[in-house]
C-alpha positions as CSV (number, residue, x, y, z in Angstrom):
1,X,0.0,0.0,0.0
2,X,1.7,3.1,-0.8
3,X,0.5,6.1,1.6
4,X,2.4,9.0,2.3
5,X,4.5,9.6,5.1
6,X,2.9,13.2,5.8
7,X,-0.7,11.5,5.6
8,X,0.5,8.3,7.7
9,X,2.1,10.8,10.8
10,X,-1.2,13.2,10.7
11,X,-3.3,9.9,11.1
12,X,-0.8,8.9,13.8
13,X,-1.5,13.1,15.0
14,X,-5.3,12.9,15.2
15,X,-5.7,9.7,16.7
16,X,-3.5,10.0,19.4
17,X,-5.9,13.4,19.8
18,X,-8.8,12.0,19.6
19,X,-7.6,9.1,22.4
20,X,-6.6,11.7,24.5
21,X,-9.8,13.6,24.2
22,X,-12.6,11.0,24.7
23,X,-10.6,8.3,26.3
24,X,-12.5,4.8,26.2
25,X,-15.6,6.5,25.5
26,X,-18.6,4.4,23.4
27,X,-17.9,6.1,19.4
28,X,-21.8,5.6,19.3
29,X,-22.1,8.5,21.8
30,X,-19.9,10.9,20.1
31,X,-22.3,13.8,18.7
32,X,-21.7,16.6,15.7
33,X,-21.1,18.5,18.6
34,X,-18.4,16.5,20.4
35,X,-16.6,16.9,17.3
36,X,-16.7,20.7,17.3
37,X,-15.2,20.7,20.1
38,X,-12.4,18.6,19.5
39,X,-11.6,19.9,16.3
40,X,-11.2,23.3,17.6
41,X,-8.6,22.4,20.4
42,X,-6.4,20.1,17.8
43,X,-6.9,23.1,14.8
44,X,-6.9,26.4,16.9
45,X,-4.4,28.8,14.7
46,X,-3.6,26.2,12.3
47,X,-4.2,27.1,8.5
48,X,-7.7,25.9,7.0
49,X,-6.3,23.3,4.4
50,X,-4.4,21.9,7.4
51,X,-8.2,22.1,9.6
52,X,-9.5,20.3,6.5
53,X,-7.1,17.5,6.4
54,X,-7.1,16.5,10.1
55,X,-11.1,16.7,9.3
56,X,-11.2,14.9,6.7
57,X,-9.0,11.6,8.2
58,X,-11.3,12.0,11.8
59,X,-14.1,11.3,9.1
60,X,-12.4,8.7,7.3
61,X,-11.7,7.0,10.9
62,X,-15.4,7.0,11.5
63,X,-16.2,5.8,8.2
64,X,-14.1,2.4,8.7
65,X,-16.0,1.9,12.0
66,X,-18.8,2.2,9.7
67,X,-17.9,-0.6,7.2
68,X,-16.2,-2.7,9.0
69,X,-17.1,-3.2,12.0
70,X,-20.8,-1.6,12.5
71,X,-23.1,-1.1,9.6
72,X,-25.3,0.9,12.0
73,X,-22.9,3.5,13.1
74,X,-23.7,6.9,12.4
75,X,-20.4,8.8,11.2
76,X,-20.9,12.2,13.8
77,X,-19.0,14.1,10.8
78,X,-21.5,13.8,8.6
79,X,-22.6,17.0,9.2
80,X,-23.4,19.6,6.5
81,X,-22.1,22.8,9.0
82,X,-19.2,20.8,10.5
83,X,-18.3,20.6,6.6
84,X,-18.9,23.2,5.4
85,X,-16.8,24.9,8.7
86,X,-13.5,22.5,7.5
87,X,-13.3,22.4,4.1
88,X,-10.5,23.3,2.1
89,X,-9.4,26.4,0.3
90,X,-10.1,26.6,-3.2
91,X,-7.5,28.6,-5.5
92,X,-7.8,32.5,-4.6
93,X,-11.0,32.2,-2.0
94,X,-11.1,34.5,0.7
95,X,-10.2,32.9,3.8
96,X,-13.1,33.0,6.8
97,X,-14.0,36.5,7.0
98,X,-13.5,38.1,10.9
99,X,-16.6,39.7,13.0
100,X,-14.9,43.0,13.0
101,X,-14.2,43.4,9.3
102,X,-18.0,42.6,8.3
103,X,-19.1,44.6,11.2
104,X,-16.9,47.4,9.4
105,X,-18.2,46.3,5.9
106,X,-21.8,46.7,7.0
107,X,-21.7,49.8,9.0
108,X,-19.6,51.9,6.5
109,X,-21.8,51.3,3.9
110,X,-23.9,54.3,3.6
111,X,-26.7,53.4,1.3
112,X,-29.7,51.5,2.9
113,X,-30.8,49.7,0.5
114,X,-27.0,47.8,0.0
115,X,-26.9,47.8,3.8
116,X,-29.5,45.6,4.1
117,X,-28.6,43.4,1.1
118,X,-25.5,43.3,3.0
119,X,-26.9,42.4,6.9
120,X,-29.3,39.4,5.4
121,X,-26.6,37.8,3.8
122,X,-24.5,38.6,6.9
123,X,-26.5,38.1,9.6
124,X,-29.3,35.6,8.3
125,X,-27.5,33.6,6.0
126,X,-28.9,34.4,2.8
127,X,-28.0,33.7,-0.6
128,X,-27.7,36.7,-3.0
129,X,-30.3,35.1,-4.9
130,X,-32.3,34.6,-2.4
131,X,-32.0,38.2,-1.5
132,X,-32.6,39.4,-4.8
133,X,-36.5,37.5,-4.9
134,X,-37.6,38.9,-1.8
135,X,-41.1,40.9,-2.4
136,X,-42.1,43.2,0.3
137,X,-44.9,40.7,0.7
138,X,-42.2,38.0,2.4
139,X,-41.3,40.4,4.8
140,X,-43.8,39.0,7.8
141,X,-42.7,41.0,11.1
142,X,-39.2,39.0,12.3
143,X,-38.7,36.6,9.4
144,X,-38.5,36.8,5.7
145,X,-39.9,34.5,3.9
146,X,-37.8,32.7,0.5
147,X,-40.6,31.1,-2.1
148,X,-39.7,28.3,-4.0
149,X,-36.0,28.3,-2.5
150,X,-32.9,25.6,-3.6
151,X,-34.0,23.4,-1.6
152,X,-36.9,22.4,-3.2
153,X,-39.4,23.0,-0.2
154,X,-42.5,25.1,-1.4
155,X,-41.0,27.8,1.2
156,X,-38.5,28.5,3.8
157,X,-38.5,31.2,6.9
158,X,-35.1,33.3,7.2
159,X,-35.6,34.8,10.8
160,X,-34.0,38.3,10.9
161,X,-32.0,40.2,13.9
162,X,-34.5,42.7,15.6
163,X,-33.0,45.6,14.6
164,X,-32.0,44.8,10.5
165,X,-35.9,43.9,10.5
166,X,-36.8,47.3,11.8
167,X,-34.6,48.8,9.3
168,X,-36.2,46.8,6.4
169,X,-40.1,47.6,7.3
170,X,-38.5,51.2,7.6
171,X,-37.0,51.2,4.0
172,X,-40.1,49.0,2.4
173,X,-42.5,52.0,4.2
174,X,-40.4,55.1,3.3
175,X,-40.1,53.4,-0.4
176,X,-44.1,52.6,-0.6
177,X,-42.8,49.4,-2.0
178,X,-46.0,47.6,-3.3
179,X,-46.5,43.7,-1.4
180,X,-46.0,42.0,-4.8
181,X,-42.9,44.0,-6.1
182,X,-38.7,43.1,-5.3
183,X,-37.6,44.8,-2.7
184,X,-34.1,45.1,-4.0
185,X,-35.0,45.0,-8.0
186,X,-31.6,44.7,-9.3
187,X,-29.5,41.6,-11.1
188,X,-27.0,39.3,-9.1
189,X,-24.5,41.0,-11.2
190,X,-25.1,44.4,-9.9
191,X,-25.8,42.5,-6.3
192,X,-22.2,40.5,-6.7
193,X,-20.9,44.6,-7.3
194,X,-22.4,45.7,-4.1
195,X,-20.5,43.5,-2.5
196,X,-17.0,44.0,-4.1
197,X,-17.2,47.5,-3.2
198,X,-18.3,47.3,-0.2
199,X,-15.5,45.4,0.8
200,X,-13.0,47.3,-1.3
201,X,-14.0,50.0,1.1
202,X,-12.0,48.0,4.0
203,X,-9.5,46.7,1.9
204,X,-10.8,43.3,1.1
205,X,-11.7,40.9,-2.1
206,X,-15.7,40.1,-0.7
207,X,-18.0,37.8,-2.8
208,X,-21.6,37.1,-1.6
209,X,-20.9,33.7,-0.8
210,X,-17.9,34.5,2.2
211,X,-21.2,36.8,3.9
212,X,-23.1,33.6,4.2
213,X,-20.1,31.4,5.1
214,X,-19.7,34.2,7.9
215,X,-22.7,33.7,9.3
216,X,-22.4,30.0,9.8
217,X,-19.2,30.4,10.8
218,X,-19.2,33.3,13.3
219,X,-22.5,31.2,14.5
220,X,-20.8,28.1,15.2
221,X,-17.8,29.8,16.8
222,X,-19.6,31.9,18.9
223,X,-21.5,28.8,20.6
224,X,-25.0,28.1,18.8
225,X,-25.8,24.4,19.0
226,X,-25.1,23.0,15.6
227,X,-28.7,22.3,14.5
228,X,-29.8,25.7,15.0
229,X,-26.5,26.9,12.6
230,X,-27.8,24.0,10.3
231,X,-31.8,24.9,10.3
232,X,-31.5,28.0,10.9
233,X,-29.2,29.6,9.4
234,X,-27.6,27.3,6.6
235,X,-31.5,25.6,6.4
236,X,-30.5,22.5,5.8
237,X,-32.9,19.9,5.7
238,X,-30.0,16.6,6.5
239,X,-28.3,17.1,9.9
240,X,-26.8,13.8,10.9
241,X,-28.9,10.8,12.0
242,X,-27.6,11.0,15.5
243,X,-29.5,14.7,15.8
244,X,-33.1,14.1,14.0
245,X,-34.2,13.5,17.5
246,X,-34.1,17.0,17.8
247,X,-37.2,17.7,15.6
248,X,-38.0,21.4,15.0
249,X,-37.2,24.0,16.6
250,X,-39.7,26.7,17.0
251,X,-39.6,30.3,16.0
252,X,-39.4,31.5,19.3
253,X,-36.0,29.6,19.8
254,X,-34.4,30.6,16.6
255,X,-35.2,34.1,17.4
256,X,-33.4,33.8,20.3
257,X,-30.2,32.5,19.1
258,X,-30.2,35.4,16.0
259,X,-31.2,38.0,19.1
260,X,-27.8,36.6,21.1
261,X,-25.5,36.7,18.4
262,X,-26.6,40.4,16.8
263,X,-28.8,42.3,19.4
């Protein structure tokens, strides 16, 4: 078998981690969670291909517990946030954007309208496209509503910091924006420039994408249980197995964790 001495010494790294961490413990109890955890006291300061590799060979360890030696075991990496938090860089993306710079982002940008483009992709998680659909109509008091969104559900509920929904009810008043018309009638091209600007302003290269990825991320880092970053935020539908227990989470609750990580 020919494997790599780098890749044969960071299996050797992680496992002696991961038996240091959890001990004898039984791998069936080991949740999403657990893993969080860990992989942020064996990744702390380390680069994010390097985050993704020790990632990727925890999963793969999990995955021959799987085949051969319990067809029932649920791999607790199979996680669509835990993921999308250690995957690799791709050729010229923008590593995990900080709080403070899209803090700055947001609040130097003058122009409501962009702001707010800004803050639900941001703070909520949205997809410029997404953004880019919403009628004034969706806007229903502390959510917005995305019809007919990628996930193939008829609809999904984006719940909104208090104070970015008071601004949007301000701008959709002031604007006498009609209930069936775009609240932000532009294309993604012009959306995409929005963006680019609006981080050229503090000195960075900003797609729409990294706002979202931000979200999740400053989310998960700042201690909201995985599901809600998954749900909520990322709305996926396929959290691991070991969480659908969990069953929905109400609005109150997700307002709740979007009111403790923006006010």
């Amino acid at each position: 078998m020919n494997v790599k001495k780098n890749t044969l010494r960071n299996y050797e790294f992680i496992l002696n981690k991961f038996q240091s961490h959890f001990g004898d413990i039984d791998l069936s109890t080991i949740t999403s969670e657990d893993i969080l955890a860990f992989m942020s006291t064996v990744s702390d300061g380390t680069k994010q291909n390097t985050k993704k590799l020790r990632f990727t060979l925890l999963s793969a360890f999990f995955n021959f517990v799987k085949n051969s030696l319990d067809s029932d075991f649920q791999n607790p990496c199979d996680n669509p946030a835990l993921r999308k938090l250690f995957r690799g860089e791709k050729p010229g993306q923008l590593k995990i954007l900080e709080k403070d710079i899209v803090d700055e982002i947001i609040f130097r940008t003058q122009n409501l309208r962009n702001r707010l483009m800004l803050e639900l992709m941001a703070r909520s998680g949205m997809r410029a496209g997404e953004v880019l659909k919403l009628n004034a109509m969706d806007i229903e008091d502390r959510k917005a509503i995305i019809r007919y969104p990628k996930s193939g559900r008829e609809a999904e509920a984006v719940f909104l910091p208090q104070k970015v929904a008071h601004r949007f009810r301000t701008y959709i008043r002031e604007n006498k924006i009609q209930p069936e018309v775009r609240i932000f009638p532009i294309t993604y091209a012009a959306a995409r420039l929005v963006v680019k600007k609006a981080g050229e302003m503090v000195g960075v290269h900003v797609k729409p994408h990294d706002l979202r990825r931000h979200a999740a991320t400053y989310a998960s880092r700042s201690g909201t249980p995985l599901e809600i970053v998954s749900k909520v935020l990322l709305r996926h539908s396929n959290i691991s197995a070991t969480q659908r227990y969990l069953g929905k989470i109400s609005d109150a609750e997700a307002m709740r964790w979007i009111d403790n990580l923006h006010g």
